[in-house]
C-alpha positions as CSV (number, residue, x, y, z in Angstrom):
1,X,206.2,73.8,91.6
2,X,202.5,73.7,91.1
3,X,201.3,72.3,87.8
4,X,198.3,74.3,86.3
5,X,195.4,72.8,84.4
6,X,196.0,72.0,81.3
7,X,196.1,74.7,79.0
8,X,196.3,75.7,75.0
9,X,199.9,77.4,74.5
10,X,199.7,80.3,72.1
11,X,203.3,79.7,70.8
12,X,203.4,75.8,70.7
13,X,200.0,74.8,70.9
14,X,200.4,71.8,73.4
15,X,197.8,71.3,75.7
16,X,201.0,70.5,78.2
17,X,199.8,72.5,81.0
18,X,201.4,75.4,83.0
19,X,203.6,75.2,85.8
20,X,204.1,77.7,88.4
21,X,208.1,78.5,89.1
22,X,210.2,81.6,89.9
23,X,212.4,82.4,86.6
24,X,215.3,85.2,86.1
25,X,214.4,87.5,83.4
26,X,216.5,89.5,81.5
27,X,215.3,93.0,80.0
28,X,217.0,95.5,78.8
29,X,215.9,99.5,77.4
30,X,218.2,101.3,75.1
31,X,222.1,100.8,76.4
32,X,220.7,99.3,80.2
33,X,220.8,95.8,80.9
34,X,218.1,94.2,83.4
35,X,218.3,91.3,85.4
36,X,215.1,90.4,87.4
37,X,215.7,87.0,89.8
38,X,213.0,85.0,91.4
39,X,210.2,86.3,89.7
40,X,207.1,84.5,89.4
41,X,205.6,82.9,85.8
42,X,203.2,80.4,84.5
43,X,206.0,78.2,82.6
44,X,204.6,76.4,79.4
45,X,205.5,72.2,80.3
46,X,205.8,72.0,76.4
47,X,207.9,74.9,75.4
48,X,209.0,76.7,78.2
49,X,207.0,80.0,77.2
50,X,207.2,82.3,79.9
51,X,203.6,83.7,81.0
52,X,203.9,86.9,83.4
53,X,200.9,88.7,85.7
54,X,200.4,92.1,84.7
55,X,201.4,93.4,88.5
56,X,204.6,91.1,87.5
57,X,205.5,92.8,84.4
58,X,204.3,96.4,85.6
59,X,206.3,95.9,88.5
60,X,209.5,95.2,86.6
61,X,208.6,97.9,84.0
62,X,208.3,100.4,87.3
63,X,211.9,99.1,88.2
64,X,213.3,99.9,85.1
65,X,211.9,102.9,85.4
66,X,214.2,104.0,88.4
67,X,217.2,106.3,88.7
68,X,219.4,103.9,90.1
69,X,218.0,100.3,91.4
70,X,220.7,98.0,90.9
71,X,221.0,96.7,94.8
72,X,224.5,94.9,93.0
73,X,226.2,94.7,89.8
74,X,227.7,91.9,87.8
75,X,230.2,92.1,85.7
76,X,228.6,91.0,82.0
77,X,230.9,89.9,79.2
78,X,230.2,91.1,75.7
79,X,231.0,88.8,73.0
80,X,231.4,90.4,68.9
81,X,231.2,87.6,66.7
82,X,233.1,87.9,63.8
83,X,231.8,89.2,60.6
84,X,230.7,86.2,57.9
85,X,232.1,86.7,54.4
């Protein structure tokens, strides 16, 4: 992990600097559920905000994007919380 200069966070506003890691990111478009593993991002040392490269994020839009890309499935449980009266 490489820590970045420091730099002003546009969601917290800490001048905690960025550090470079590989982070899974979930996306999903209409009824499709993404998962994206090992993908490089600037990681906010404050918040955690995620920043992505545009080839990054074009890259996973283009995946997306594909007829059928999943190289494996997991099973994903879907959990309905009750109504609240």
């Amino acid at each position: 992990m490489t820590e970045l200069p420091d730099h002003l966070c546009e969601y917290c506003d800490a001048q905690a600097g960025l550090a470079e890691q590989l982070v899974t990111v979930y996306r999903h478009r209409g009824d499709q559920h993404f998962i994206f593993e090992n993908v490089p991002a600037r990681v906010c040392s404050g918040c955690g905000h995620r920043y992505f490269s545009i080839e990054v994020a074009e890259q996973m839009e283009q995946w997306m994007e594909l007829p059928d890309i999943s190289s494996y499935a997991r099973p994903v449980p879907v959990i309905h919380l009750p109504e609240r009266p």
